[in-house]
N, C-alpha and C positions, 0 to 999 in steps of 0.2 A: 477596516478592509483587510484581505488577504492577498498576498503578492507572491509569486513564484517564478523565477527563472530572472530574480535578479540577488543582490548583498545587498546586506543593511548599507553599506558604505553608496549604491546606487538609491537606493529609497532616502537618506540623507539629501544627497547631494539633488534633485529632485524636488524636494521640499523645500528646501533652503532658497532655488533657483525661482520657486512661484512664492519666497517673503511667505511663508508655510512655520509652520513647530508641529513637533510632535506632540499629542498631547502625551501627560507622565513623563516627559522627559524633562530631570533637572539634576542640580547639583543638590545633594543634603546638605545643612548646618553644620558636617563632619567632612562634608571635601566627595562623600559615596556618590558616583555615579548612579542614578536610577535610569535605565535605560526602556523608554516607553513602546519599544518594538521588540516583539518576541516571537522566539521560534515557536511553529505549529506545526509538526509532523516535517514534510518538505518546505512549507511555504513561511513567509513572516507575516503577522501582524500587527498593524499598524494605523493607529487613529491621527488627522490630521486637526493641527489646532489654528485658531492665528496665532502671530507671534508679536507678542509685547515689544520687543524692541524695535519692530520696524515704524517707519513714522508715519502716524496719520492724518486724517485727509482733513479739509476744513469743515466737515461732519462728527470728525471726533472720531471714526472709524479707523480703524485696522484696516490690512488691506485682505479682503476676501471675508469681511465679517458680516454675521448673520446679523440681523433685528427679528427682536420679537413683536407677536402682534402687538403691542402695549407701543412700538419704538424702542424701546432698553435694546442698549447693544449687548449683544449674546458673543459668549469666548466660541462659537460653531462655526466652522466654516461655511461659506457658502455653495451652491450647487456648481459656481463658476469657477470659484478657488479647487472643487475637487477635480472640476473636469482641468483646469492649469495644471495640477499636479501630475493627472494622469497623463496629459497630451508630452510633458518633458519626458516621463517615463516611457511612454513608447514611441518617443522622436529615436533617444535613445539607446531603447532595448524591445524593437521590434517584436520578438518573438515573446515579453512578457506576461505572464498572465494576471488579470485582476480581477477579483471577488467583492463587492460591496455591498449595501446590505441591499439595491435596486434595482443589480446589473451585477453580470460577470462578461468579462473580457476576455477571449482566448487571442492575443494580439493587435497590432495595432489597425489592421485593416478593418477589424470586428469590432474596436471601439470606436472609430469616426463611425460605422456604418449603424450600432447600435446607439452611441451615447446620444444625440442630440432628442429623441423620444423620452426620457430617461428626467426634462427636467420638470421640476413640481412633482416628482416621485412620491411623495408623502405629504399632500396637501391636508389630506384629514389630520393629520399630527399637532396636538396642540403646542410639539415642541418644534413643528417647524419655520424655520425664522424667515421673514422676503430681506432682500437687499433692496434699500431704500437708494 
């Protein structure tokens, strides 16, 4: 997704707070920073992952992780996990904007009023996973 009218240091913190990871973000074998959010013109982007180190459930899940039709837990967020991320982000930073690949947000008043239509966005998708 696409973020404008916040820092990486807000999209972080954000992430961290809905138990989120960035995906592509890690350390190399050599200590390198690989940083998974990069600038695009004005705005960042930024794909949201779960995150391995938080603990999971007595399902074996992550928190916010997708299943695939098969059951196999998939590293995808879920539709709930995106909407957490986005809801701290414009508790937040009000006046944010966000781009996804279902829905753009021009603030926070525009995402409670469009997001909740928004879920099952891509049910024909053979890669998209339900939360069991």
């Amino acid at each position: 997704m696409k973020v404008w009218g916040v820092s990486e240091a807000d999209i972080r913190a954000a992430v961290s707070e809905a138990s989120l990871a960035v995906w592509n973000d890690y350390q190399s074998a050599g200590g390198l920073h690989i940083n998974g959010i990069r600038k695009d013109g004005r705005g960042l982007l930024v794909r949201l992952a779960v995150d391995p180190l938080q603990p999971r459930n007595e399902a074996g899940e992550l928190p916010w992780q997708k299943r695939g039709h098969n059951g196999r837990r998939l590293p995808y967020v879920t539709w709930e996990g995106h909407r957490e991320f986005m809801r701290i982000l414009f508790r937040d930073h009000p006046e944010a904007k966000v781009k996804s690949a279902i829905a753009t947000y021009d603030g926070r008043k525009e995402f409670w009023r469009k997001h909740p239509a928004t879920k099952g966005g891509w049910p024909a998708s053979p890669y998209y996973g339900v939360r069991r």
